[in-house]
C-alpha positions as CSV (number, residue, x, y, z in Angstrom):
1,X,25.7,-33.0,12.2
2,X,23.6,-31.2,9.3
3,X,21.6,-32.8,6.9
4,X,23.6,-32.6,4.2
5,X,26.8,-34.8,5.8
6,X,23.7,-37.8,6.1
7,X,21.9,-36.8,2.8
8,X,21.8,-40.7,0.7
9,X,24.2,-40.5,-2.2
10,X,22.0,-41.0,-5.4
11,X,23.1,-42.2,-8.8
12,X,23.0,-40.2,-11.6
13,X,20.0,-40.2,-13.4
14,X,20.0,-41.0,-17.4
15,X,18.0,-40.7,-20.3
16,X,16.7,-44.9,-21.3
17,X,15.4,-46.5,-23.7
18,X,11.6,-46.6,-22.2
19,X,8.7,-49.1,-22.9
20,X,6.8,-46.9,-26.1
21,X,8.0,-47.5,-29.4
22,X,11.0,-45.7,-31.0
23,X,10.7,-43.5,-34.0
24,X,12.1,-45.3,-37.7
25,X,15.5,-44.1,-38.7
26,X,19.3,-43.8,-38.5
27,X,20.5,-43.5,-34.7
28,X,24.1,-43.1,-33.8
29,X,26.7,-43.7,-30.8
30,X,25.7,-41.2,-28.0
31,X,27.4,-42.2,-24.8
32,X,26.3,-39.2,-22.8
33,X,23.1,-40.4,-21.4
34,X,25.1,-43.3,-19.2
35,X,28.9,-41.8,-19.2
36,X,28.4,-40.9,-15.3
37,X,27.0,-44.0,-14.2
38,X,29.2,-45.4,-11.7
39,X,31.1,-48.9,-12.5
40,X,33.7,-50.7,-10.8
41,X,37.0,-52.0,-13.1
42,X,38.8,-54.1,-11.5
43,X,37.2,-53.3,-8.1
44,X,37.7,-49.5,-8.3
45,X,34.9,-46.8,-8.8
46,X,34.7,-45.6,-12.2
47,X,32.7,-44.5,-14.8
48,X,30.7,-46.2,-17.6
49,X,32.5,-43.5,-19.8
50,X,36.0,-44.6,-18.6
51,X,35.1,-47.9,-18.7
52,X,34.2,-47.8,-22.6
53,X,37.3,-45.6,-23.4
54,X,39.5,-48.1,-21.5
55,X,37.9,-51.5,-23.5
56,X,37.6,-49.5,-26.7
57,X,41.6,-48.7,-27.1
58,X,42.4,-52.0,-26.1
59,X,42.9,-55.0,-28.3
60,X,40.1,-57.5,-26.8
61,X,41.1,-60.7,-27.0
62,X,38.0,-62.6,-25.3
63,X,34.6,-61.4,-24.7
64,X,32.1,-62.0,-21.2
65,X,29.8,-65.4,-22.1
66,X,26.5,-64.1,-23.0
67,X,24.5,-66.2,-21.3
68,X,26.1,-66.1,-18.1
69,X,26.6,-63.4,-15.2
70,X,30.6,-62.8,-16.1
71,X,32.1,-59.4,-16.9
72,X,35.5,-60.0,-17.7
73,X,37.1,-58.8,-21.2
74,X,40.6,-60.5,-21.5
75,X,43.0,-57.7,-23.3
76,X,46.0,-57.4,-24.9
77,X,47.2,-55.5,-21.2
78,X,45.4,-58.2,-19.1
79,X,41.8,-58.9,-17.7
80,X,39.8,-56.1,-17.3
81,X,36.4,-56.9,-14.8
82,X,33.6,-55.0,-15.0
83,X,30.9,-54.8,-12.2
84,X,27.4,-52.7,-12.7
85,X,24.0,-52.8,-13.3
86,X,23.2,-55.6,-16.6
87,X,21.5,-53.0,-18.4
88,X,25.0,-51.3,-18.2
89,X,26.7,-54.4,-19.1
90,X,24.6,-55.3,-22.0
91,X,25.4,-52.2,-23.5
92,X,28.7,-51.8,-22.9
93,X,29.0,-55.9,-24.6
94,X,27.4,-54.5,-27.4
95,X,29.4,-52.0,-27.8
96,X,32.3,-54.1,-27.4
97,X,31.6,-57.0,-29.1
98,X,31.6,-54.4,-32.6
99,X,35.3,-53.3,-31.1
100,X,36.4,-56.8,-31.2
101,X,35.5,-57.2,-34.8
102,X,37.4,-54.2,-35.7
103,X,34.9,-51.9,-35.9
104,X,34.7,-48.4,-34.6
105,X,31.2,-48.1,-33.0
106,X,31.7,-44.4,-33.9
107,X,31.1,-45.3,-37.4
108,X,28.2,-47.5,-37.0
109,X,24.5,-46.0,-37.9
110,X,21.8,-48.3,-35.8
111,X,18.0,-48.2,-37.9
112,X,15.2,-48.8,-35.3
113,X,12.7,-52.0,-36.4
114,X,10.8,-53.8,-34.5
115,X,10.0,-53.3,-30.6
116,X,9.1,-56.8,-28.6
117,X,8.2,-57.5,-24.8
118,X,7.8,-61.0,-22.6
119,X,5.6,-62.4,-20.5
120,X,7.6,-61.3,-17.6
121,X,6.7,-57.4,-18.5
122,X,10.5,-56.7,-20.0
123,X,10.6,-54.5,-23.4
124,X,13.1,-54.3,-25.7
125,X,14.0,-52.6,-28.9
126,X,15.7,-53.9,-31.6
127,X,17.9,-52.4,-34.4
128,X,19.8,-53.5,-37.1
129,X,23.4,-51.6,-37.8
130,X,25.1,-51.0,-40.4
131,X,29.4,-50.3,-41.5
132,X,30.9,-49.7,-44.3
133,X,28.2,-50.0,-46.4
134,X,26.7,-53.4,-45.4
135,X,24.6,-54.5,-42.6
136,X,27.1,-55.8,-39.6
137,X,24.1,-56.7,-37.4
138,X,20.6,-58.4,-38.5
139,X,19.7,-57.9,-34.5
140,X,20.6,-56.0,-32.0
141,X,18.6,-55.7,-28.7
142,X,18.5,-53.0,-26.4
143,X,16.4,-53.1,-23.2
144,X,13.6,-50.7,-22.5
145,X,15.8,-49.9,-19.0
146,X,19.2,-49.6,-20.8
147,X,20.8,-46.2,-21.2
148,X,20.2,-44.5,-24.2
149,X,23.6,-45.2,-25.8
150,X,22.6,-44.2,-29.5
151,X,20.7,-40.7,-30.3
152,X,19.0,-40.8,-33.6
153,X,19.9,-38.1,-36.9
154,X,18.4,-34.8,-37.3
155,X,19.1,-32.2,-39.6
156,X,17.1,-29.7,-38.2
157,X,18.5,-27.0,-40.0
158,X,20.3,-28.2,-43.2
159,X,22.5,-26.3,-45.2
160,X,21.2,-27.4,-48.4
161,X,17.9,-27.8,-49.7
162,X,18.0,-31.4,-50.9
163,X,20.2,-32.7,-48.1
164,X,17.0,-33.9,-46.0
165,X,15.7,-35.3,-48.8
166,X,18.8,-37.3,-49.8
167,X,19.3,-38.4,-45.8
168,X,15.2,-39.9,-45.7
169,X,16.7,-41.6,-49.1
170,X,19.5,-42.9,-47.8
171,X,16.7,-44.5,-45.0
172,X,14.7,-45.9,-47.1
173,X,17.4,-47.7,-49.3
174,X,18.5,-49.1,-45.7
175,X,15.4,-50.1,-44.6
176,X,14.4,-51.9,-48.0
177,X,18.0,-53.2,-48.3
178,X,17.6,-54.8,-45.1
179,X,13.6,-56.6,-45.4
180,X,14.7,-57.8,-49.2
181,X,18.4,-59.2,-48.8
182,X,18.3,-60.2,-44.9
183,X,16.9,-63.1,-43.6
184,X,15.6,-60.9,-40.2
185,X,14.2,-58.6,-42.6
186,X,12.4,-61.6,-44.5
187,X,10.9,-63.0,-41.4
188,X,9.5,-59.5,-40.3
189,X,7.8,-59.1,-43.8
190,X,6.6,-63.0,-43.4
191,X,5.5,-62.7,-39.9
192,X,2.1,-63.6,-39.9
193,X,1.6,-61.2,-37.0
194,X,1.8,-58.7,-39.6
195,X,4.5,-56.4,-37.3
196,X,5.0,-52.7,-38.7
197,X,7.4,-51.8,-41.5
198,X,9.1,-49.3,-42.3
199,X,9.7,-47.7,-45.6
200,X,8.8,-50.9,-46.9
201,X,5.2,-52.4,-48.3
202,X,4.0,-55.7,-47.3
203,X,3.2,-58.2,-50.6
204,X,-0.8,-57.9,-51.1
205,X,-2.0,-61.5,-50.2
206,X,-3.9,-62.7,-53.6
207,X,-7.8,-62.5,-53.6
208,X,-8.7,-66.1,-54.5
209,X,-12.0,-65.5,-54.8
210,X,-11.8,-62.3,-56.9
211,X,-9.7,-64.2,-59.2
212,X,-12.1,-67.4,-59.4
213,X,-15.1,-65.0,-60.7
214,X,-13.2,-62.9,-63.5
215,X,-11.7,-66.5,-64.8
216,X,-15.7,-67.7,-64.3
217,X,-17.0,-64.9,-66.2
218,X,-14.5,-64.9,-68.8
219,X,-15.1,-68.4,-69.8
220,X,-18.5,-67.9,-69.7
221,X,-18.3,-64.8,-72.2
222,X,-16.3,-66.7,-74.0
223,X,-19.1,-69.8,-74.4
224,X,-21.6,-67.9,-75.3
225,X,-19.8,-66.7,-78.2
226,X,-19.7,-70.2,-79.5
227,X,-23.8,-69.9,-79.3
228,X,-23.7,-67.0,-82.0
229,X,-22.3,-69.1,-84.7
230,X,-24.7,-72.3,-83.9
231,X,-28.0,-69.7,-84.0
232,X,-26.5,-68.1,-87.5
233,X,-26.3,-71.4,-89.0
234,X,-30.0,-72.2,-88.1
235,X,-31.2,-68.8,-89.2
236,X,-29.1,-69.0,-92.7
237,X,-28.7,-72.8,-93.5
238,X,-26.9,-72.1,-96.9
239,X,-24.0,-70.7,-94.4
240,X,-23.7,-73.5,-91.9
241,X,-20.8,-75.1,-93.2
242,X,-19.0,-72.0,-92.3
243,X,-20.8,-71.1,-89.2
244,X,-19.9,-75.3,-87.9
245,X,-16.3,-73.9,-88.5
246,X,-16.5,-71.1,-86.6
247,X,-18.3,-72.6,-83.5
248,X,-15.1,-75.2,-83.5
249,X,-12.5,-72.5,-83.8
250,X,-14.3,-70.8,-80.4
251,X,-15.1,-74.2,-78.5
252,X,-11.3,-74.8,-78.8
253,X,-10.9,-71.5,-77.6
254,X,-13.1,-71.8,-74.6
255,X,-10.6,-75.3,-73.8
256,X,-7.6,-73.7,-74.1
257,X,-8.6,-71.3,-71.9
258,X,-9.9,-73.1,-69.6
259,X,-7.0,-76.0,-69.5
260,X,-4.6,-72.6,-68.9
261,X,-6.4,-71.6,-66.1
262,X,-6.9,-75.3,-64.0
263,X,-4.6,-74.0,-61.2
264,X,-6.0,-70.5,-60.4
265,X,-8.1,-70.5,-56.8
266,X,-5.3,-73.4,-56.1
267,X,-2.5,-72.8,-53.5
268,X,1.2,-72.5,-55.0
């Protein structure tokens, strides 16, 4: 018997996810990297490929529980049973999930924001996707094991000058779209972690104490005015009728200014 006849059959390997951080941009559907892996349907060999294909021209009519081990879609042509490795069947339910809202995950553009891990050494990455102009999905997780499903947009060799320009525009109106009208976005900018973002700058946390010293030293410019007044009046007594006057007008000035700013140094 030769070696080859007893060689181990070996899954095909495929490009993942990994454990660094992604790079900031558009990404879009790329099944390549896990369309060989083997899956059962129904309890026959297949491929993650055929799988998809089969699920995505089918009307799905229930979707797997998420927080349990089942892998059945029910269709429109009956029950279709998945069994692989999770990472394989995370993907393919969010792949699926978009399907059953009636949206073509061809047409979807994933932006890469935030990367997370837990205690039990898992990474993740986590996108948010948007259709038809509007974002679809605040959160969507991929693990750091998962195929790489999604490839991200280059144009390494545009036609026309301004068309990379326009395409890191069309990013950055994405990415500030999404930390300014989303309430994921909000609580990435309010995080007190401070996590990275992108295309976006965090609001400058006022300087209380700068602000207490320029009020200080403006009230106290503004007292010693009154002094100049009082000390004219007592080097020229014919004008101190005038000079009393003047003293008032700037002692009220001094109040007002200090009655309008009682609340600075106080939190909002």
């Amino acid at each position: 018997m030769s070696e080859a006849s007893v060689a181990p059959q070996t899954k095909p390997e495929s490009k993942i996810f990994g454990r660094g951080r992604l790079l900031p941009g558009a990404y879009t559907l790329d099944i390549s990297a896990a369309a060989d892996l083997p899956v059962k349907v129904n309890g026959e060999s297949s491929t993650f490929r055929a799988a998809y294909c089969q699920l995505r021209d089918s009307k799905i009519q229930e979707m797997p529980d998420l927080f349990s081990n089942g892998s059945k879609y029910v269709t429109d042509a009956g029950v279709v049973a998945l069994e692989c490795d999770w990472q394989l069947m995370s993907a393919m339910r969010t792949l699926i999930g978009l399907v059953r809202d009636g949206i073509a995950p061809d047409c979807v553009t994933w932006f890469y924001y935030d990367h997370d891990w837990s205690r039990d050494a898992d990474e993740g990455h986590t996108f948010f996707a948007i259709h038809d102009g509007k974002v679809i999905l605040e959160s969507c997780h991929f693990s750091s094991e998962a195929p790489l499903v999604i490839k991200r947009e280059l144009d390494d060799d545009p036609v026309w000058h301004s068309h990379p320009y326009f395409h890191k525009a069309v990013e950055r109106y994405w990415y500030r779209k999404f930390y300014t009208e989303t309430m994921t976005g909000q609580l990435m900018v309010l995080r007190p972690d401070e996590p990275t973002l992108y295309h976006y700058e965090r609001p400058q946390s006022r300087d209380v104490v700068r602000d207490l010293q320029v009020v200080t030293l403006v009230k106290t410019y503004r007292l010693l005015w009154v002094a100049v007044p009082l000390l004219g009046a007592i080097a020229f007594p014919s004008l101190k009728n005038f000079m009393g006057i003047v003293a008032v007008l700037l002692l009220i000035d001094v109040l007002w200014r200090c009655w309008a700013t009682r609340k600075v140094g106080q939190d909002d």
